[in-house]
N, CA, C and O atoms as a GROMACS GRO file, in nm:
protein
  572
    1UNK      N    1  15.369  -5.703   7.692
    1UNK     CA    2  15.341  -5.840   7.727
    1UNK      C    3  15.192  -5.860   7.753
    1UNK      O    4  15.146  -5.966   7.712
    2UNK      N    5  15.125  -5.792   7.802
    2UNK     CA    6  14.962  -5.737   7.854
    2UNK      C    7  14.912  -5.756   7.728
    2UNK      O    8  14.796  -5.797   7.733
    3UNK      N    9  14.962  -5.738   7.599
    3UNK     CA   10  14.891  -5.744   7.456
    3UNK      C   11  14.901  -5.861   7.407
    3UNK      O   12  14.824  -5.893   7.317
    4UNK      N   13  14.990  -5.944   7.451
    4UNK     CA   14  15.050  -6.026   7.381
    4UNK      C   15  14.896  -6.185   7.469
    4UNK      O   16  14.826  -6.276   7.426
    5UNK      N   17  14.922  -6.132   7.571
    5UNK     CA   18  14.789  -6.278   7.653
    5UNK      C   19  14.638  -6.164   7.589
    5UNK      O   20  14.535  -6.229   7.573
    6UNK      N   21  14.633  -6.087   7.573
    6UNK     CA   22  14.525  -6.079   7.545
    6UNK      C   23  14.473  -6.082   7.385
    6UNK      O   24  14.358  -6.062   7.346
    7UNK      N   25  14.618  -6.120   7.288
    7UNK     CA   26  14.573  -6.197   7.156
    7UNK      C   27  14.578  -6.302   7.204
    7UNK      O   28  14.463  -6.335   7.176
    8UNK      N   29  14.632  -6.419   7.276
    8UNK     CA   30  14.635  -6.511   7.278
    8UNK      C   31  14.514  -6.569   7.318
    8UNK      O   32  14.472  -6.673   7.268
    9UNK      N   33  14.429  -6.482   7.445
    9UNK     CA   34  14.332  -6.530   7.514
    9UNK      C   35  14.192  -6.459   7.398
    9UNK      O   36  14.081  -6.510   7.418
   10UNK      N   37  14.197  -6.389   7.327
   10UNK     CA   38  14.101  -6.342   7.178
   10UNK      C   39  14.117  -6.487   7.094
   10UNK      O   40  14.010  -6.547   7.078
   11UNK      N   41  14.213  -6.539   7.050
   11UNK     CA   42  14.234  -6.641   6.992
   11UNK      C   43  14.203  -6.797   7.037
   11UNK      O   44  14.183  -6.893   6.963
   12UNK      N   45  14.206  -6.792   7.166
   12UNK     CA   46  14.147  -6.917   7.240
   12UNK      C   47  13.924  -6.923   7.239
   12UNK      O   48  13.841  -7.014   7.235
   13UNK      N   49  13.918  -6.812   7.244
   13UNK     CA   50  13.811  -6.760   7.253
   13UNK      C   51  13.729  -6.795   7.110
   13UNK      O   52  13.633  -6.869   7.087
   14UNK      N   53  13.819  -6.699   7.018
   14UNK     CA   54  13.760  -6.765   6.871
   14UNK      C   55  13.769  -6.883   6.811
   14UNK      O   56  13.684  -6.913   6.727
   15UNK      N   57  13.869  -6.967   6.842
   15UNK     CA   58  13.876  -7.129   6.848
   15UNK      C   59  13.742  -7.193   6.924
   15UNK      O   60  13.663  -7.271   6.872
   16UNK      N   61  13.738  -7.151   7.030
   16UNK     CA   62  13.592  -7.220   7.093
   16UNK      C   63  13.471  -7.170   7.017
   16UNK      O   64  13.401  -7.259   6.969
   17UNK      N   65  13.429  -7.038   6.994
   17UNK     CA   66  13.345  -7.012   6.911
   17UNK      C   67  13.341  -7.093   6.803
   17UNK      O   68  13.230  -7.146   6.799
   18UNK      N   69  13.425  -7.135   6.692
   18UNK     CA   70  13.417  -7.198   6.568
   18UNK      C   71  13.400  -7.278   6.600
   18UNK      O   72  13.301  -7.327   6.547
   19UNK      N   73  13.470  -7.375   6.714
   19UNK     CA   74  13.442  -7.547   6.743
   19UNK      C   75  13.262  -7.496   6.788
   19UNK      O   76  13.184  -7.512   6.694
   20UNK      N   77  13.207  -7.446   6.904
   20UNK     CA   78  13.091  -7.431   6.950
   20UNK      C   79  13.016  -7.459   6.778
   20UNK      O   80  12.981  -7.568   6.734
   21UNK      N   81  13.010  -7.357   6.724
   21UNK     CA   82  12.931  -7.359   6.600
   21UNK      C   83  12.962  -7.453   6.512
   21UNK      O   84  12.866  -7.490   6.444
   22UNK      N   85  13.085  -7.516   6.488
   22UNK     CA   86  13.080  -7.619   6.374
   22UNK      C   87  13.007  -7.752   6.434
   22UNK      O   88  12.948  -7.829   6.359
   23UNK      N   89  13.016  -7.775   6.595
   23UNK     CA   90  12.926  -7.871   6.681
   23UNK      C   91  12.727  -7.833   6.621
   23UNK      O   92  12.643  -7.901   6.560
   24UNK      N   93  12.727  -7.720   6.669
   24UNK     CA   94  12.572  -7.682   6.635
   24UNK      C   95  12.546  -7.712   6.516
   24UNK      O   96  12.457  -7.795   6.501
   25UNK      N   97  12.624  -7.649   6.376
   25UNK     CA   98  12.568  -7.747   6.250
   25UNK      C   99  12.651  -7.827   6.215
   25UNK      O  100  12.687  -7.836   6.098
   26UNK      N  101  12.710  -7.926   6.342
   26UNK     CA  102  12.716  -8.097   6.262
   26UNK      C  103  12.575  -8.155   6.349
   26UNK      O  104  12.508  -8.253   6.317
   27UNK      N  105  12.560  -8.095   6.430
   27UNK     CA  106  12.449  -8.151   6.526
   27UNK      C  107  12.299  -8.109   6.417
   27UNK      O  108  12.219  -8.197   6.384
   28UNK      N  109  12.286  -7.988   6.382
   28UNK     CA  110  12.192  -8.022   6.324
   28UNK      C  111  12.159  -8.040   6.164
   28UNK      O  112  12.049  -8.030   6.111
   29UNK      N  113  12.297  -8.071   6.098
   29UNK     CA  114  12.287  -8.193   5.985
   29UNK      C  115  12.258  -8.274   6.011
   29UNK      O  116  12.166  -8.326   5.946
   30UNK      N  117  12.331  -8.360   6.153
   30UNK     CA  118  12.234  -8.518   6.147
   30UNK      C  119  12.124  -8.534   6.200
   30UNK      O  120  12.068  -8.642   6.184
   31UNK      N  121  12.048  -8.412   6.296
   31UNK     CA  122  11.922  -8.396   6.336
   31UNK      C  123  11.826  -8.380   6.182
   31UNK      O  124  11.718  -8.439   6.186
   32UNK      N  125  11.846  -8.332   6.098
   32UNK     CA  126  11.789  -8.356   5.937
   32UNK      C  127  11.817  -8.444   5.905
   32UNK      O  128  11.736  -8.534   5.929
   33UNK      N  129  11.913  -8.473   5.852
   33UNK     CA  130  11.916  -8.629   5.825
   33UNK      C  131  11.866  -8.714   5.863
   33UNK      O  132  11.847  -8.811   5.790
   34UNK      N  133  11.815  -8.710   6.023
   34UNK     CA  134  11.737  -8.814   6.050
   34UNK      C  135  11.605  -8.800   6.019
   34UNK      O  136  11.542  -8.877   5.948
   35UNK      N  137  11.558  -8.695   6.075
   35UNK     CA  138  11.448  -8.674   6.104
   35UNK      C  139  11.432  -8.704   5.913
   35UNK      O  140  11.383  -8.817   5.904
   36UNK      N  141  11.451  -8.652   5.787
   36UNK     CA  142  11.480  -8.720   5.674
   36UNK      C  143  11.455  -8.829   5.663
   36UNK      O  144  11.348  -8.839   5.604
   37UNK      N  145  11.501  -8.932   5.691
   37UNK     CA  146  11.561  -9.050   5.708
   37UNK      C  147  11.365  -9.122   5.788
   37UNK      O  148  11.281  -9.204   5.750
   38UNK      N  149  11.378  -9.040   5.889
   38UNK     CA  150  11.227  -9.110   5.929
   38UNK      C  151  11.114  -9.107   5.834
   38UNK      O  152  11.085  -9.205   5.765
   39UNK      N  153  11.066  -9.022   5.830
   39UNK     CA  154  10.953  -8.922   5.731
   39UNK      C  155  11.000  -9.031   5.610
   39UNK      O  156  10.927  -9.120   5.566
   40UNK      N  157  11.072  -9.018   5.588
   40UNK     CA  158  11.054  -9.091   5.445
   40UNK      C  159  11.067  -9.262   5.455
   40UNK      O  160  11.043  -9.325   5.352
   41UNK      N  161  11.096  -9.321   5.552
   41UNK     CA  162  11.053  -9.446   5.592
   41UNK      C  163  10.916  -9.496   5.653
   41UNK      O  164  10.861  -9.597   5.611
   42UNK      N  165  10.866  -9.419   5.753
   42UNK     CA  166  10.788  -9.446   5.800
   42UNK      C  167  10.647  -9.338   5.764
   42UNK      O  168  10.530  -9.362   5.793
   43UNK      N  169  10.680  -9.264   5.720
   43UNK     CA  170  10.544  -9.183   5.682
   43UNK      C  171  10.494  -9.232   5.548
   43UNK      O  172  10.559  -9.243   5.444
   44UNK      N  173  10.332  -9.265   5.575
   44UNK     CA  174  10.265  -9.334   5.414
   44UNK      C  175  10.169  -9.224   5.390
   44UNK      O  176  10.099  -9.147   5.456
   45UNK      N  177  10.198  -9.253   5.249
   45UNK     CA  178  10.096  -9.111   5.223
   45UNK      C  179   9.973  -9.176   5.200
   45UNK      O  180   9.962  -9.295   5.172
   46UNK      N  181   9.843  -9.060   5.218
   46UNK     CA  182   9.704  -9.086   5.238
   46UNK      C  183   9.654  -9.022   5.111
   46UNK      O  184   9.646  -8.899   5.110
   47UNK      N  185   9.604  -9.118   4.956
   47UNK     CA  186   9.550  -9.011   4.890
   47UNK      C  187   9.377  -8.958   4.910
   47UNK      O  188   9.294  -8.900   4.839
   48UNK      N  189   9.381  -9.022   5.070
   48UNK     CA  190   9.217  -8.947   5.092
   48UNK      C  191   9.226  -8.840   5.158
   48UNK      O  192   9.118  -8.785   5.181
   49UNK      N  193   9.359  -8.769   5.213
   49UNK     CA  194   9.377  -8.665   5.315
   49UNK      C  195   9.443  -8.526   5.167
   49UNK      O  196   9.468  -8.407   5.186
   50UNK      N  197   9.452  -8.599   5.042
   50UNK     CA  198   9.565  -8.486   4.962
   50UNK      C  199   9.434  -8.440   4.923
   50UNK      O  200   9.324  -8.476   4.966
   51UNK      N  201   9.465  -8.346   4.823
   51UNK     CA  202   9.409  -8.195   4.805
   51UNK      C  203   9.400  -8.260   4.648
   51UNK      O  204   9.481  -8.343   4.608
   52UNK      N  205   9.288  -8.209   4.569
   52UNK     CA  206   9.302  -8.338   4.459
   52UNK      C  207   9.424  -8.264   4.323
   52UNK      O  208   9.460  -8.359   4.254
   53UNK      N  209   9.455  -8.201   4.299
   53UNK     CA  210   9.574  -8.140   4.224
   53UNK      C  211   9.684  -8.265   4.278
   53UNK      O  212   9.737  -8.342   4.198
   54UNK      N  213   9.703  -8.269   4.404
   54UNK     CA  214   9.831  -8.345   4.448
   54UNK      C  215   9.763  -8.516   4.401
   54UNK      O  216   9.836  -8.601   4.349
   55UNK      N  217   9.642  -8.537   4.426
   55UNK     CA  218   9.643  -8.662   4.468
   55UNK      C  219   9.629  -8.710   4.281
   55UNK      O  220   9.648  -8.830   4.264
   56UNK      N  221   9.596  -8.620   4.138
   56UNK     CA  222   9.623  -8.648   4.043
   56UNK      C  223   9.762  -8.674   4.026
   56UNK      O  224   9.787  -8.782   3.971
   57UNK      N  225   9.878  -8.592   4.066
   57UNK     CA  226  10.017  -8.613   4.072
   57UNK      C  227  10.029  -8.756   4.059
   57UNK      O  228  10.068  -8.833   3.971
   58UNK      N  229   9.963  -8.771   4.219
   58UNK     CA  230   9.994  -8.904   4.319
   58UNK      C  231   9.967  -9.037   4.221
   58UNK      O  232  10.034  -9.137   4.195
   59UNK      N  233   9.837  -8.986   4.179
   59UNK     CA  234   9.811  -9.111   4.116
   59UNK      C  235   9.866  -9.133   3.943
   59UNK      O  236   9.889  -9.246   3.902
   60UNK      N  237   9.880  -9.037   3.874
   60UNK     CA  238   9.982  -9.049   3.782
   60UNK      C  239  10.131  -9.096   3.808
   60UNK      O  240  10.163  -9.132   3.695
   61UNK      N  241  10.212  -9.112   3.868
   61UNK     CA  242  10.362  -9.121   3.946
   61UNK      C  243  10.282  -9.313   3.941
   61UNK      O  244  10.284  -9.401   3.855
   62UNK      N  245  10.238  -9.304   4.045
   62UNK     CA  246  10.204  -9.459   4.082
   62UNK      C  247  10.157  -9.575   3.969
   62UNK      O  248  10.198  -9.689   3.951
   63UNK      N  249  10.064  -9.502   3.908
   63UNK     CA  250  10.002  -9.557   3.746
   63UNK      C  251  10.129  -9.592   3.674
   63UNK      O  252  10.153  -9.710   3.647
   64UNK      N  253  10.216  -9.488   3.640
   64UNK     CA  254  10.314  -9.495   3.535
   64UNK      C  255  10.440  -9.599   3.595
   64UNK      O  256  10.516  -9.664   3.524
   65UNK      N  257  10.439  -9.595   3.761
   65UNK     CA  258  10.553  -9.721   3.776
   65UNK      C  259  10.498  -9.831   3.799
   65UNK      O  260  10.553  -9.896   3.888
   66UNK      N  261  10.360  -9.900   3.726
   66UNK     CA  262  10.269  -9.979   3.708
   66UNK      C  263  10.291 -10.060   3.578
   66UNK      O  264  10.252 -10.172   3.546
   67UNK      N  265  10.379  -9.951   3.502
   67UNK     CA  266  10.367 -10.025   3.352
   67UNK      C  267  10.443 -10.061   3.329
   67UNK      O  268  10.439 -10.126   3.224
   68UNK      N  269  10.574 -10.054   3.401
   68UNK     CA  270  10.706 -10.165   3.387
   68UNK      C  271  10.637 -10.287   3.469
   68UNK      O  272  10.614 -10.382   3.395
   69UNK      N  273  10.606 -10.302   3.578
   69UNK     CA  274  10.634 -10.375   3.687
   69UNK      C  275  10.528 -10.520   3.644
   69UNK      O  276  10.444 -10.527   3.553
   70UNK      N  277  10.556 -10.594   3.713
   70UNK     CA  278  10.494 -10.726   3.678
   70UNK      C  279  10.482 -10.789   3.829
   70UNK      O  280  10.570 -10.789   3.916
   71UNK      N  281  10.315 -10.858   3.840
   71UNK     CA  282  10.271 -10.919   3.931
   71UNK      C  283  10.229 -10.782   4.032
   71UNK      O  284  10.277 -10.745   4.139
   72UNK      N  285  10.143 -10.740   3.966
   72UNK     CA  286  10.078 -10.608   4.065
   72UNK      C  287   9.960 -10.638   4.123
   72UNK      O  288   9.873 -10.608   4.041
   73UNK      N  289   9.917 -10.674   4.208
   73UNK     CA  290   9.812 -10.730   4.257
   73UNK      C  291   9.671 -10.610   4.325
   73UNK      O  292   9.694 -10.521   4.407
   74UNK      N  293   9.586 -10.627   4.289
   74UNK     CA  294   9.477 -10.530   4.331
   74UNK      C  295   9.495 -10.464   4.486
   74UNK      O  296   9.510 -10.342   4.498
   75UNK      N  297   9.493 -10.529   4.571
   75UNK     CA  298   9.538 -10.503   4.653
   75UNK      C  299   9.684 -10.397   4.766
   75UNK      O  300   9.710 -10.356   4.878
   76UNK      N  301   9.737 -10.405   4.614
   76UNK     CA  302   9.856 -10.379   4.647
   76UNK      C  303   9.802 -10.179   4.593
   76UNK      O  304   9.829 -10.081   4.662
   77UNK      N  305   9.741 -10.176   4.486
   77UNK     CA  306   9.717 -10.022   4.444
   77UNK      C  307   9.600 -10.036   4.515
   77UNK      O  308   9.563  -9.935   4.456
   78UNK      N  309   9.485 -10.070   4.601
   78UNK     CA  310   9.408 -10.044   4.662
   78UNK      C  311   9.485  -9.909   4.768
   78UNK      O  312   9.486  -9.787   4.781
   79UNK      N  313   9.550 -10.049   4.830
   79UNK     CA  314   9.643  -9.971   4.974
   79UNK      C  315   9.768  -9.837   4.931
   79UNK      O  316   9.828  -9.766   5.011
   80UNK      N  317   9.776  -9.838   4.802
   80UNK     CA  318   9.873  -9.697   4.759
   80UNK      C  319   9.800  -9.587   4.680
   80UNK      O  320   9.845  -9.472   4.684
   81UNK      N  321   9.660  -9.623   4.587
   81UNK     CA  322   9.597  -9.559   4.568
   81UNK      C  323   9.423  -9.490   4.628
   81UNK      O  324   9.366  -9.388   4.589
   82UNK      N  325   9.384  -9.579   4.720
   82UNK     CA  326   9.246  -9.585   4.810
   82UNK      C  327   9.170  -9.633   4.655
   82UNK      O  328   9.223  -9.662   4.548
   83UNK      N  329   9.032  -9.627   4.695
   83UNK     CA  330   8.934  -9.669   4.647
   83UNK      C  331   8.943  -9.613   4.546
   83UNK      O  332   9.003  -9.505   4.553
   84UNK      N  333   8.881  -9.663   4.388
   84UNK     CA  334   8.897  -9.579   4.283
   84UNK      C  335   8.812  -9.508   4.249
   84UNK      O  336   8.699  -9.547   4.281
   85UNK      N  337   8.820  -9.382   4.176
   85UNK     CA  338   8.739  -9.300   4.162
   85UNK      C  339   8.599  -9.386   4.107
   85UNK      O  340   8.502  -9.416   4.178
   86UNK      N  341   8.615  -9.414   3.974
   86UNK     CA  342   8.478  -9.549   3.925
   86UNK      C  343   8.549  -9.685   3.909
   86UNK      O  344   8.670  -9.705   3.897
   87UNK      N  345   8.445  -9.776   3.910
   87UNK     CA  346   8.478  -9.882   3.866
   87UNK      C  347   8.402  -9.957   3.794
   87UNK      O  348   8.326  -9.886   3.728
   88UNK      N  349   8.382 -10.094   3.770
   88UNK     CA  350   8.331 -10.200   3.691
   88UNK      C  351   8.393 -10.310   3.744
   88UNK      O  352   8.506 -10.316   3.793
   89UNK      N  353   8.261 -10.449   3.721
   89UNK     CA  354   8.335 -10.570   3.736
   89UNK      C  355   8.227 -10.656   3.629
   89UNK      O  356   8.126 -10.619   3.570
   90UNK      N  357   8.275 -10.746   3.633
   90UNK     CA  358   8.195 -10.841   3.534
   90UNK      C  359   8.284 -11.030   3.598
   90UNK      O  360   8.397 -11.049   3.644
   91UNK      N  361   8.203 -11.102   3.577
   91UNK     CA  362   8.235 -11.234   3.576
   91UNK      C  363   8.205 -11.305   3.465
   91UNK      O  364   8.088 -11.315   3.426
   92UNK      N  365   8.304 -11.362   3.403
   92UNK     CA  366   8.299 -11.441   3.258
   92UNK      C  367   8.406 -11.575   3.247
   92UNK      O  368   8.529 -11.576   3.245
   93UNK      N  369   8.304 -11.693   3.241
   93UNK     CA  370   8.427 -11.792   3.278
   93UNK      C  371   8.492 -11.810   3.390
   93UNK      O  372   8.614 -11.820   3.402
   94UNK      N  373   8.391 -11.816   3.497
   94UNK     CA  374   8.476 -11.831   3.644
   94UNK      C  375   8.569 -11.708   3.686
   94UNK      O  376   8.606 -11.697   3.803
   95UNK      N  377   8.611 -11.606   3.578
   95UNK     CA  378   8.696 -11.536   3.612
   95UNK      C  379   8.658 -11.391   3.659
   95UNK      O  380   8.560 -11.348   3.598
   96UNK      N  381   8.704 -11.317   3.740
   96UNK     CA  382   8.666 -11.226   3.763
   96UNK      C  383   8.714 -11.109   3.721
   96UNK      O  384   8.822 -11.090   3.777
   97UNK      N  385   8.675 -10.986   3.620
   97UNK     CA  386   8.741 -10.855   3.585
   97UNK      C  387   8.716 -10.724   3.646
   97UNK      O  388   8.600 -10.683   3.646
   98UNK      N  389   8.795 -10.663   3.690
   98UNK     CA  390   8.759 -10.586   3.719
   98UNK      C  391   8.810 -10.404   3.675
   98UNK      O  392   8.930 -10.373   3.680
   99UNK      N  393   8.737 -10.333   3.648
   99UNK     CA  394   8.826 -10.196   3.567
   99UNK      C  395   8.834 -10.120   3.662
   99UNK      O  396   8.726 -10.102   3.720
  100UNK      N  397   8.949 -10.050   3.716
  100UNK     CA  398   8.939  -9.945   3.866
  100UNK      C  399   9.003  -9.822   3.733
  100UNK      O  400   9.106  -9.836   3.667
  101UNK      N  401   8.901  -9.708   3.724
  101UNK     CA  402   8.965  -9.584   3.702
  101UNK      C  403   9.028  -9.490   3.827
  101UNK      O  404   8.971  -9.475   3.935
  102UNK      N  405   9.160  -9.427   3.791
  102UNK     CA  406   9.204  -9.338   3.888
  102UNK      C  407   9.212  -9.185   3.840
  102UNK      O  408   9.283  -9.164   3.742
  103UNK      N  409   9.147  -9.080   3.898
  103UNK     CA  410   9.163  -8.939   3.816
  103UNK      C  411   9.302  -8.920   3.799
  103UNK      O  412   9.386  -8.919   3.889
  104UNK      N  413   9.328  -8.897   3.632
  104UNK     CA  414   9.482  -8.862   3.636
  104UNK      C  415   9.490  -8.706   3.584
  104UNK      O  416   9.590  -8.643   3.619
  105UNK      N  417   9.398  -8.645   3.509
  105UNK     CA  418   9.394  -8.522   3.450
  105UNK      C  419   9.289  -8.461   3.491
  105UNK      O  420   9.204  -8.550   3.491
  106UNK      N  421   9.241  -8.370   3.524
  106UNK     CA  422   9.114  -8.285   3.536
  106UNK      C  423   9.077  -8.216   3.374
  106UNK      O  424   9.124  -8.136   3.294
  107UNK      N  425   8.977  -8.296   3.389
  107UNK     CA  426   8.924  -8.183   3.220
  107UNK      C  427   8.842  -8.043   3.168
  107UNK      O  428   8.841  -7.952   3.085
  108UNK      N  429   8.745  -8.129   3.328
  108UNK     CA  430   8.646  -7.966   3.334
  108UNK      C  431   8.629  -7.984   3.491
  108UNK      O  432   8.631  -8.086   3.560
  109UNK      N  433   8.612  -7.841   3.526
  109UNK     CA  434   8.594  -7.858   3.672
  109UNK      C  435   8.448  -7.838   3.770
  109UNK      O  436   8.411  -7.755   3.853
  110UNK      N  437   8.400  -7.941   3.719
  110UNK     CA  438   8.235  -7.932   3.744
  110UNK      C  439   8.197  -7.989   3.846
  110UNK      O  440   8.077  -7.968   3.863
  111UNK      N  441   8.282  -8.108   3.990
  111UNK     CA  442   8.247  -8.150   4.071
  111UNK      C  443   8.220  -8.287   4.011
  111UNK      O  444   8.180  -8.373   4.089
  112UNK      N  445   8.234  -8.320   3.887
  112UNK     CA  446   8.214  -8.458   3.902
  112UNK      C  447   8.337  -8.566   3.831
  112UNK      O  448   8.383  -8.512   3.730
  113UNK      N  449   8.397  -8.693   3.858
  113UNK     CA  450   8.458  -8.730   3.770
  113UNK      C  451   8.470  -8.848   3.674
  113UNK      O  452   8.474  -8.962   3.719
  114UNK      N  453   8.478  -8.812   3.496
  114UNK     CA  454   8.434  -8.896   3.420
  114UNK      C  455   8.500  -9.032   3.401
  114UNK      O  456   8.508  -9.090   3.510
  115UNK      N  457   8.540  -9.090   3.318
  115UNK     CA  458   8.628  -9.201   3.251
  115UNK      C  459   8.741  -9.079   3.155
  115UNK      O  460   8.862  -9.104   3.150
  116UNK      N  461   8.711  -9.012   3.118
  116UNK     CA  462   8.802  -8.965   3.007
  116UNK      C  463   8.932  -8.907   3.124
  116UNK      O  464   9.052  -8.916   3.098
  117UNK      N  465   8.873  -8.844   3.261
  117UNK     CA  466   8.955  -8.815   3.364
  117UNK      C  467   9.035  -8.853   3.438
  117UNK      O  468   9.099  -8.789   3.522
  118UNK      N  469   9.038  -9.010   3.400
  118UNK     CA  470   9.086  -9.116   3.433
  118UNK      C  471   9.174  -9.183   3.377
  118UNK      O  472   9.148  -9.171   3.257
  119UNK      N  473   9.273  -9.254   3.389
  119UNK     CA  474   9.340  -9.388   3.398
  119UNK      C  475   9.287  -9.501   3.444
  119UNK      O  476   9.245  -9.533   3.555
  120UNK      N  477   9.296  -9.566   3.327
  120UNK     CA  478   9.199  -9.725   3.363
  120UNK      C  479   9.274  -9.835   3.421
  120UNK      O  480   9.311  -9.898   3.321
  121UNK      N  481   9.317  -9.893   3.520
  121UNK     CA  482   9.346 -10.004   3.544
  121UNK      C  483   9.301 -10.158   3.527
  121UNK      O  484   9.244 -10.194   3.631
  122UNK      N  485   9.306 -10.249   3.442
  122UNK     CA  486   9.204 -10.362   3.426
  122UNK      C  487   9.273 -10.510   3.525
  122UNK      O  488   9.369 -10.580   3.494
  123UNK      N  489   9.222 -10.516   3.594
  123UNK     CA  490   9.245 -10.689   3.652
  123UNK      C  491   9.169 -10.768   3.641
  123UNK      O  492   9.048 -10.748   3.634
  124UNK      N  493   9.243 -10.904   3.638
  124UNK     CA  494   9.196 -11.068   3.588
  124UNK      C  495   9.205 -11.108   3.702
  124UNK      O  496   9.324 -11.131   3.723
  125UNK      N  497   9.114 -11.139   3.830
  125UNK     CA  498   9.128 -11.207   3.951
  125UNK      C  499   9.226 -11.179   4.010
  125UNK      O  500   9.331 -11.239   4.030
  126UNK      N  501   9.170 -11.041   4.051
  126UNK     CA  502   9.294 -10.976   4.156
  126UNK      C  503   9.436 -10.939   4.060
  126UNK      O  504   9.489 -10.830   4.078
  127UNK      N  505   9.470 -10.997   3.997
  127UNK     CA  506   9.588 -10.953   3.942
  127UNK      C  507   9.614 -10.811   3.820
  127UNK      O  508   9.528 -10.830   3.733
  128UNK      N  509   9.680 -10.708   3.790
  128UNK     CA  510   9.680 -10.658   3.678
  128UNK      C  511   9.698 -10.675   3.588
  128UNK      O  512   9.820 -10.688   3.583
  129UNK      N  513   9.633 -10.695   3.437
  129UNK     CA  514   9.636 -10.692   3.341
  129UNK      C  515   9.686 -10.626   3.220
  129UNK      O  516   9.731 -10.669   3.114
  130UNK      N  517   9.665 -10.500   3.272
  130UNK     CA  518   9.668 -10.385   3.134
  130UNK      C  519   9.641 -10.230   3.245
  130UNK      O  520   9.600 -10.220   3.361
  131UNK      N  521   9.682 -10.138   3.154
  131UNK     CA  522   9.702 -10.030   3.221
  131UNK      C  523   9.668  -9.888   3.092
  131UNK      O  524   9.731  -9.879   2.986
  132UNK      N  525   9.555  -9.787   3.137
  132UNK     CA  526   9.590  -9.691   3.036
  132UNK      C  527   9.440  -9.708   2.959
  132UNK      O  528   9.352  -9.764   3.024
  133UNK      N  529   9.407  -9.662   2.826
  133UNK     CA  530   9.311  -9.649   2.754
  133UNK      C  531   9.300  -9.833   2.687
  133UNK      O  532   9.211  -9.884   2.620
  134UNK      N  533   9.396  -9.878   2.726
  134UNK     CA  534   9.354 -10.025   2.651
  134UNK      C  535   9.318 -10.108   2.738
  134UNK      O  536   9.284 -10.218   2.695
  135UNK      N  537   9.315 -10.092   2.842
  135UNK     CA  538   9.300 -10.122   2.985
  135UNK      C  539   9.128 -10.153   2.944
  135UNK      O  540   9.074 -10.264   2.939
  136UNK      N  541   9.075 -10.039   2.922
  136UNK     CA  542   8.903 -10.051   2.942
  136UNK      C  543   8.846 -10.099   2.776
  136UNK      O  544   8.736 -10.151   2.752
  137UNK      N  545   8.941 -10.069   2.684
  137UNK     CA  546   8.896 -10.151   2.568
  137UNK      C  547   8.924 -10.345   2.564
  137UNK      O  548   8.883 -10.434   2.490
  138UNK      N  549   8.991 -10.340   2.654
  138UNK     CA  550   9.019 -10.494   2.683
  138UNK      C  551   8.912 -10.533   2.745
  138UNK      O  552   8.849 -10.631   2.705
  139UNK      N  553   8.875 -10.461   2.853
  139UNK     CA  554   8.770 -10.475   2.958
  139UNK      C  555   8.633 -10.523   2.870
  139UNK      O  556   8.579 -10.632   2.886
  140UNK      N  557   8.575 -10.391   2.749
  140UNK     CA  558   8.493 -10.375   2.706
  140UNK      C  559   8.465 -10.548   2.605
  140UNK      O  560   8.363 -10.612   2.580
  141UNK      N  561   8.619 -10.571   2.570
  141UNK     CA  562   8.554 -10.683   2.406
  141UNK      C  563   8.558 -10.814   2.520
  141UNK      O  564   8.547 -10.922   2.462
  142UNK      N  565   8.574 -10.826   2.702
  142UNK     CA  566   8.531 -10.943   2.749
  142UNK      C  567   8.380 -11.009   2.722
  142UNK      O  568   8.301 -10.975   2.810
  143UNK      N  569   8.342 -11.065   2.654
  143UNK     CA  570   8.214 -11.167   2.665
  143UNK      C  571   8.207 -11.208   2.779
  143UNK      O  572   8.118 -11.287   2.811
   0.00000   0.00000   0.00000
């Protein structure tokens, strides 16, 4: 009988163990999940703090969901891309153009960066225009 409470009381024992531990990782699935859940709501990324390998990524990813989208306003890739690597502006007809290149490829690694290193963005008074190598040939045949 002495054997018989002391499977029973082994078995009460390992029941609490499994509940104890299946508590610890449900507790910390939704401690990830959240913490998940934050970070990716509230954290904005900085492409003046990335490392420039990442921040070409960064700015290729952003460029390319540029070329579906419609009504992209300068402003709006200012604040997701920072300042552009070069630029240009010109005024013709009241209107204002402006070409923002962003480094999308590294070509040579000499410390400096060209137009060919770039993705051209072109805007018509704040707004986007064109995107890519036709971007700055558009730019170029403005009078």
């Amino acid at each position: 009988m002495n054997e018989w409470v002391d499977t029973d009381v082994r078995q009460k024992q390992d029941r609490r163990s499994i509940m104890t531990l299946l508590k610890v990782f449900l507790l910390g699935s939704v401690m990830y999940l959240l913490m998940t859940f934050l970070v990716k709501t509230f954290y904005q990324d900085n492409p003046d703090q990335m490392e420039w390998q990442v921040r070409e990524v960064y700015n290729q990813k952003f460029i390319q969901s540029l070329i579906d989208s419609n009504n992209t306003y300068r402003q709006q890739v200012l604040s997701k891309l920072g300042g552009p690597d070069i630029t240009e502006a010109k005024k013709v007809n009241g209107h204002i153009w402006q070409v923002f290149f962003y480094r999308t490829q590294l070509k040579e690694s000499d410390g400096f960066t060209t137009r060919e290193e770039c993705t051209a963005l072109l805007f018509k008074d704040d707004n986007l225009v064109s995107v890519g190598p036709i971007a700055y040939e558009q730019y170029n045949e403005i009078l």
